[in-house]
C-alpha positions as CSV (number, residue, x, y, z in Angstrom):
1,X,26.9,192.1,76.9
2,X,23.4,193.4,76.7
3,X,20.8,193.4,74.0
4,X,20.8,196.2,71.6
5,X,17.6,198.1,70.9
6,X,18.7,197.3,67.2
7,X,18.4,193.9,67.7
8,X,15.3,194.1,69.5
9,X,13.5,196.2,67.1
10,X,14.7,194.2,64.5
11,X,13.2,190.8,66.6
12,X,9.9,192.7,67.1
13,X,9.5,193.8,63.3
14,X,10.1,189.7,62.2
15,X,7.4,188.8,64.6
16,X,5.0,191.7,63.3
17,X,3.0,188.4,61.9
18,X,1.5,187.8,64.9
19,X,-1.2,190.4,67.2
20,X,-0.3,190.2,71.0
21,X,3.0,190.1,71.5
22,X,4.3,192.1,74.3
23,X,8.0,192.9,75.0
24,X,9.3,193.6,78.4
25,X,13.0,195.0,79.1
26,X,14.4,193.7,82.6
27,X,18.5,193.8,83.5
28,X,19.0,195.3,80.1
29,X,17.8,192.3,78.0
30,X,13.9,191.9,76.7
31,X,11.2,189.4,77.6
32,X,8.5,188.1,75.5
33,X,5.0,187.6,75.5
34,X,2.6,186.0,73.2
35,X,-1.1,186.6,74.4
36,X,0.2,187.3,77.7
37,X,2.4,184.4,77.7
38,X,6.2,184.1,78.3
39,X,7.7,182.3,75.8
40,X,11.1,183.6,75.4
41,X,13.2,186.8,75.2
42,X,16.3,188.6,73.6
43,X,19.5,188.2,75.9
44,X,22.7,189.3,74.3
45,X,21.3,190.1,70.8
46,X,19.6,186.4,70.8
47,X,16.3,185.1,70.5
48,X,15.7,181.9,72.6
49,X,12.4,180.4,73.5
50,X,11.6,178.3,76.2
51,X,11.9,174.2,75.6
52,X,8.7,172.5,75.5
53,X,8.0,169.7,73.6
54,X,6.0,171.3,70.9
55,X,9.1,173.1,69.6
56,X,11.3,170.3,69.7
57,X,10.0,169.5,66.2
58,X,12.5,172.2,65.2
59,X,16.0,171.0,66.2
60,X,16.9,173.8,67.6
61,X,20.1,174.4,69.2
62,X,19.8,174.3,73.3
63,X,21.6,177.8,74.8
64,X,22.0,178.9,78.4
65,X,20.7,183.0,78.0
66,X,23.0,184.0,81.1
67,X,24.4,182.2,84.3
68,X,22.4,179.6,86.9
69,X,19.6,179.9,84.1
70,X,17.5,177.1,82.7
71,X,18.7,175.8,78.9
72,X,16.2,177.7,75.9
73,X,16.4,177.2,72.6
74,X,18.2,179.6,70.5
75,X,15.9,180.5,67.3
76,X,18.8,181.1,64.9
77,X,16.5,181.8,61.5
78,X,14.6,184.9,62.4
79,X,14.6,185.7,59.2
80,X,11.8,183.7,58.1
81,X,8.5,185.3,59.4
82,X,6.3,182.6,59.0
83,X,8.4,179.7,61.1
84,X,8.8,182.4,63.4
85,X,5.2,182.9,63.8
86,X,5.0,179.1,64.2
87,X,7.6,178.1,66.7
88,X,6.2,180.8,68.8
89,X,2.9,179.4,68.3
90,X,3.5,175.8,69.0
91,X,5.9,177.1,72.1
92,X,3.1,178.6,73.7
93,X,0.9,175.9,73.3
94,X,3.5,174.0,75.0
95,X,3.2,176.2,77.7
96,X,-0.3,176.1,78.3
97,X,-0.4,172.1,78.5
98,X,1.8,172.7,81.3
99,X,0.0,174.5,83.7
């Protein structure tokens, strides 16, 4: 199942809260960028960000986004803007400690 240019819209509207964030399609599903950093993307009509410590503060729920992949976090409540804003945020930050 692919990601539906619904879904992705509707992903890009909730994150409308933050400047920056760039979205790039590859095998019919979207990565993301925040500031030119990956943090995430849309695979299968779900939002999952990468695990870093800084987002562990969220329990989020670990997901695999398709076969031989590395585990993400699936971001379930994308309805609320301004966690979103934050757990992408504090994921890139986490991101940037690491290299």
């Amino acid at each position: 199942m692919a990601t539906t240019k619904e879904y992705k819209d509707f992903v890009l509207e909730q994150l409308n809260l933050l400047d920056n964030i760039t979205c790039k399609s590859m095998m019919r599903e979207c990565l993301l960028y925040y500031n030119g950093i990956l943090f995430g993307g849309i695979y299968d009509d779900r939002l999952l960000v990468k695990v870093v410590d800084n987002n562990k503060k969220y329990n989020m729920i670990e997901s695999i986004p398709y076969e031989r992949a590395k585990s993400m976090y699936l971001v379930d409540d994308i309805d609320n803007k301004e966690l979103l804003k934050e757990i992408v945020i504090e994921t890139c930050k986490g991101l940037s400690i690491k290299k």
